[in-house]
DOTIPA-275603 format. One record per residue: residue number from 1; residue in one letter; x, y, z of N, C-alpha, C in turn. Coordinates in pm, whole numbers, plus 32768, in hexadecimal, padded with zeros to 4 digits. Example, Ala and Ser with C-alpha at 12.3 -4.5 7.8 and 13.67 -1.06 7.14 Angstrom:
    n  res    nu    nv    nw   cau   cav   caw    cu    cv    cw
    1    A  8527  7DC7  830C  84CE  7E3E  830C  8528  7EB6  830C
    2    S  8505  7F1F  82C4  8557  7F96  82CA  850A  8003  8313
END
This chain:
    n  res    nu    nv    nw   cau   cav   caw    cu    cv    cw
    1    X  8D90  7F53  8114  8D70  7EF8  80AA  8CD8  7EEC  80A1
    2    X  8CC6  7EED  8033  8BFE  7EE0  8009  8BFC  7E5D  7FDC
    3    X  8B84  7E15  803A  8B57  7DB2  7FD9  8AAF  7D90  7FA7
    4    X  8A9E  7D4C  7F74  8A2F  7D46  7F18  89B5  7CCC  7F4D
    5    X  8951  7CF1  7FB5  8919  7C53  7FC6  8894  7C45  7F53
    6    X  8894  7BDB  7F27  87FA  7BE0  7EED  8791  7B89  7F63
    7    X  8742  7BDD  7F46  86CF  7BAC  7FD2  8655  7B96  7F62
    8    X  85F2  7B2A  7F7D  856F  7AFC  7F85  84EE  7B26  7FC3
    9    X  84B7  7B92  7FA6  8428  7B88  7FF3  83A6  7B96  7FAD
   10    X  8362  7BC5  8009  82CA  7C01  7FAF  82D9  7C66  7F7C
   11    X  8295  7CA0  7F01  82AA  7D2D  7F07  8225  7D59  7F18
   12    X  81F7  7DE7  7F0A  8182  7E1A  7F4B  81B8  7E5B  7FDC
   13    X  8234  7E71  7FF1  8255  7EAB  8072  8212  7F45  8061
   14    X  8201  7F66  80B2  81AA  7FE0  80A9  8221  803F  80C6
   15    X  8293  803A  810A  82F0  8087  810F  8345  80A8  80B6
   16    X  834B  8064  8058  83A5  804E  8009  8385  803E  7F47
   17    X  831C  7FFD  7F6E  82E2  7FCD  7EDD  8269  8013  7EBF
   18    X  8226  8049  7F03  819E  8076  7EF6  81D0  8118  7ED1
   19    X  814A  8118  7E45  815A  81C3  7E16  80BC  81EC  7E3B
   20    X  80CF  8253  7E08  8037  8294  7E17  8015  828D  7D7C
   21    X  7F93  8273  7D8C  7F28  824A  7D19  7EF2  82C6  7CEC
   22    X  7F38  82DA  7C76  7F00  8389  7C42  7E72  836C  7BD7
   23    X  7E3D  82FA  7BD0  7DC8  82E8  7B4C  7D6B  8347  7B6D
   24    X  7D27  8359  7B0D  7C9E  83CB  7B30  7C20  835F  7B72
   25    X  7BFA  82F2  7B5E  7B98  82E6  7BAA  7BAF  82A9  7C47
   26    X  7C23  827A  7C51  7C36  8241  7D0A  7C37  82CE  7D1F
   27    X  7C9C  831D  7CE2  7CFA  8390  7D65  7C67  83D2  7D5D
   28    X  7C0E  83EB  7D4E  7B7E  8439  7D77  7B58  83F9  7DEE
   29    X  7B3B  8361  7E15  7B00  8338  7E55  7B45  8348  7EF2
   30    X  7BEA  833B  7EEC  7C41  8349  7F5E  7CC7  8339  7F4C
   31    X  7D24  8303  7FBD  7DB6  82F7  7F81  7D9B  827A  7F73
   32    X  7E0D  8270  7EFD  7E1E  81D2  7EC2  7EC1  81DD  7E91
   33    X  7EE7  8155  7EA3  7F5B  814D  7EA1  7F54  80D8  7E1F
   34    X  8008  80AC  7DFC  7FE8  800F  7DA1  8080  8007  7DBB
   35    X  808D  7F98  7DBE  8153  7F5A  7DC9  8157  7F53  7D0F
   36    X  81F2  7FA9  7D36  822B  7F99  7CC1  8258  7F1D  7C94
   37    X  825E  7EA3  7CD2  827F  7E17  7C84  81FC  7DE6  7C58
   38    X  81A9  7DDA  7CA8  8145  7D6D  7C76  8093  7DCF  7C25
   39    X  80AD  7E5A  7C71  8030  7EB2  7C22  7FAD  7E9B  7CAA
   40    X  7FCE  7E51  7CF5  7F5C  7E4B  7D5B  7F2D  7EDE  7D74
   41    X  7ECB  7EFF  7D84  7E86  7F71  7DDC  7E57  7F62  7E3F
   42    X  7E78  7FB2  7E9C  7E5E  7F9F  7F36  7E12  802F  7F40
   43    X  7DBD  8035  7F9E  7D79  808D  7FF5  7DB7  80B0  8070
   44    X  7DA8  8147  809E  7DE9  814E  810D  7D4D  8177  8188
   45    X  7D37  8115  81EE  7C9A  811E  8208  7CC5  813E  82C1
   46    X  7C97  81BC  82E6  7C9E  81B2  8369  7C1A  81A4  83DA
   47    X  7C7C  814D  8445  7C1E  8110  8485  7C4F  8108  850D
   48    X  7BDD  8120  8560  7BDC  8132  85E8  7BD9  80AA  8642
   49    X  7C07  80A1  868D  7C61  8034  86F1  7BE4  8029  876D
   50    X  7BEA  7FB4  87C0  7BCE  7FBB  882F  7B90  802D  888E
   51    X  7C29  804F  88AF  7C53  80B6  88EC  7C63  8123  88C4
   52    X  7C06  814C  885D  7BF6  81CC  8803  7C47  81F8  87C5
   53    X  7CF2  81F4  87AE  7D3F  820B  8771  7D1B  81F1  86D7
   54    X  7D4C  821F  8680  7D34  8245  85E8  7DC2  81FF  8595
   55    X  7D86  81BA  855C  7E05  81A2  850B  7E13  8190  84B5
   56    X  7E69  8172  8427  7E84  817E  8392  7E92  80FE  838C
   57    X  7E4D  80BE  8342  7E5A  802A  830F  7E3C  801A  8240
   58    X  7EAC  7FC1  8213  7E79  7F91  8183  7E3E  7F32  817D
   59    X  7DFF  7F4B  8105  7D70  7EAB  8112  7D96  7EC7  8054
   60    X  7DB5  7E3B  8015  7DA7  7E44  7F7A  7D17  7E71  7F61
   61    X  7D31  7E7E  7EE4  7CB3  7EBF  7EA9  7CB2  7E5E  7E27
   62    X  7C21  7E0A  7E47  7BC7  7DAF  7DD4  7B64  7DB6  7DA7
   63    X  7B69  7DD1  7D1A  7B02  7DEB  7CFB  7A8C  7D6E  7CB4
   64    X  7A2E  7DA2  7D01  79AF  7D1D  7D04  796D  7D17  7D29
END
């Protein structure tokens, strides 16, 4: 049997909701992403840890 829940959250999930940003002037600068509900653009900015490890983090992108 299938059933149906409706759930509540944020959107901007990067797994799920986030596309890649094909415009001509971000996609020059780097990857850029935007959630398909709300149009946010996010940056994908990597950055080094402590302990030197490297990692993939989103940071929105504002312009100002």
């Amino acid at each position: 049997m299938k059933i149906k829940e409706t759930i509540e959250r944020e959107c901007c999930n990067p797994t799920t909701d986030l596309f890649p940003y094909k415009g001509e002037i971000l996609s020059a600068l780097g990857l850029y992403s935007f959630c398909k509900y709300c149009g946010q653009i996010w940056v994908l900015k990597r950055v080094t840890s402590a302990s030197g490890d490297r990692e993939d983090i989103l940071i929105k992108y504002v312009v100002g």
